[in-house]
C-alpha positions in Angstrom: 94.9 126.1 72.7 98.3 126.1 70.8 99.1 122.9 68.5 102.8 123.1 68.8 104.4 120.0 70.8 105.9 120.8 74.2 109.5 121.1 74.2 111.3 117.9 74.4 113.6 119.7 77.1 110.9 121.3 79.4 111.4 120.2 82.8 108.6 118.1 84.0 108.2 118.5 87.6 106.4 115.9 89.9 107.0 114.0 93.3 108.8 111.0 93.3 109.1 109.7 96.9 111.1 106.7 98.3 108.4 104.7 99.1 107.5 105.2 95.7 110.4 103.7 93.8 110.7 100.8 96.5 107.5 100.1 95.7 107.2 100.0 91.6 111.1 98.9 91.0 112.8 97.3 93.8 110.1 95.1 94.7 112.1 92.2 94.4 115.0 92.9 96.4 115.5 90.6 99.8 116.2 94.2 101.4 115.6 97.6 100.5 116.8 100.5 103.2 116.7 104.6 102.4 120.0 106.7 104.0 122.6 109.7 104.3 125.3 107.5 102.5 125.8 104.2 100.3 125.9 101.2 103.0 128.0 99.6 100.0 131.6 98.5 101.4 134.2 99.4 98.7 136.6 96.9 99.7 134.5 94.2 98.9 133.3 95.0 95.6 133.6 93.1 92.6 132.1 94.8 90.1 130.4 98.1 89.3 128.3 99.9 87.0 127.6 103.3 87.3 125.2 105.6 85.2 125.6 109.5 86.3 123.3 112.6 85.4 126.5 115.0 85.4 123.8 117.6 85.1 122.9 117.1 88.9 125.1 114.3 90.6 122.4 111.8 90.8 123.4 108.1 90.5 122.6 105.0 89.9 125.6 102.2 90.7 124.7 98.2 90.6 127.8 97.2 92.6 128.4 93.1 93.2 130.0 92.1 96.6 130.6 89.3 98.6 130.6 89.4 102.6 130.2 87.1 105.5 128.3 88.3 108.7 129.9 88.1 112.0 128.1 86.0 113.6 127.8 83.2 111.0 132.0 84.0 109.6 131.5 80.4 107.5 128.7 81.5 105.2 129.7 83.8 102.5 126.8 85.7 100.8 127.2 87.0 97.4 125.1 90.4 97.1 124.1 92.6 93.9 123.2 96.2 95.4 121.2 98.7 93.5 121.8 102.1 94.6 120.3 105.0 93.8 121.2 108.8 94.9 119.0 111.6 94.3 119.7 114.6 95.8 121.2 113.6 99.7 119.1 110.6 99.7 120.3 107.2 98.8 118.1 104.5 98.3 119.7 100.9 98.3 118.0 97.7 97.3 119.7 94.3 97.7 119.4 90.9 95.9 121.9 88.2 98.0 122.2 84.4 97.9 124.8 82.4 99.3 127.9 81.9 97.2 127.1 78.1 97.1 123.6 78.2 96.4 122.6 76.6 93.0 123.4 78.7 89.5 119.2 78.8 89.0 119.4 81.0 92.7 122.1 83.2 90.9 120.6 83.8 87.9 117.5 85.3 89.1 118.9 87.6 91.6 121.2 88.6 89.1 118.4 89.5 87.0 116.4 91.1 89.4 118.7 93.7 90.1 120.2 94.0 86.3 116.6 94.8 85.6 115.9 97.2 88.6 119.6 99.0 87.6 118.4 99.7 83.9 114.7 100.6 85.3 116.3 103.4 88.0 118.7 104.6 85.5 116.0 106.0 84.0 114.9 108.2 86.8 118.5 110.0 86.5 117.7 110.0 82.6 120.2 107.5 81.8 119.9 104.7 79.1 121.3 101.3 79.5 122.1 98.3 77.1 122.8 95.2 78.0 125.9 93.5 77.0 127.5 90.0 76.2 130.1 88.8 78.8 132.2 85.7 78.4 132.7 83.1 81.3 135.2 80.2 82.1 132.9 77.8 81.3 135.7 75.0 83.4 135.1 77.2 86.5 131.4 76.6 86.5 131.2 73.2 85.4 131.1 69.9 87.2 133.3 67.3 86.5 132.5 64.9 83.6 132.3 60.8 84.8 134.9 58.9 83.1 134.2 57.4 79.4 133.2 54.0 79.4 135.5 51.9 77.5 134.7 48.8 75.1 136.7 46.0 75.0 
């Protein structure tokens, strides 16, 4: 029996299926689907984060879009997407609510798939921090009822 450490480098070799990472990371998501090529329409995004394993190709992107369906053209969904490519295989996971549901709605699936991004990253061997963003607070807010006055 040696008592030298393995090699931080050596390749660790297991199976990691699908079903697998559905199952432990995107377990959350309103929809998960597996495919041949990112279901994620580029003209609709908003914004992106992508980690890359430039060793292999693998990815992990958490892209925001907003879309309508045809069939209901008035309701506009807002949708944070979590896909993940290893190898040919893309697995997508989606976290959607309607762009006028309440900001309690928004906040969780936002963190649902911010958390599922920084968990996946780590299958392509990526590390990710989260950062502080600033909003227009005016463009969020209701307005304020007048001031009384006293006379």
């Amino acid at each position: 029996m040696t008592t030298e450490e393995p090699d931080w480098n050596s390749p660790l070799l297991f199976s990691l299926t699908p079903d697998a990472i559905i199952n432990s990371i995107f377990t959350t998501a309103e929809e998960v689907h597996t495919g041949w090529e990112t279901c994620v329409n580029a003209a609709l995004i908003m914004s992106e984060t992508t980690a890359v394993d430039a060793g292999t190709g693998n990815h992990c992107r958490l892209a925001e879009q907003e879309f309508s369906y045809d069939d209901e053209p008035d309701a506009i969904w807002h949708d944070w997407s979590v896909e993940l490519r290893i190898g040919e295989t893309y697995i997508l996971a989606h976290w959607r609510v309607m762009v006028n549901e309440t900001p309690a709605m928004w906040t969780w699936a936002s963190n649902e798939a911010e958390n599922a991004f920084i968990a996946a990253c780590v299958l392509i061997g990526q590390r990710v921090r989260r950062t502080l963003a600033v909003e227009n607070a005016s463009a969020v807010q209701t307005p304020t009822p007048p001031r009384s006055r006293h006379h």
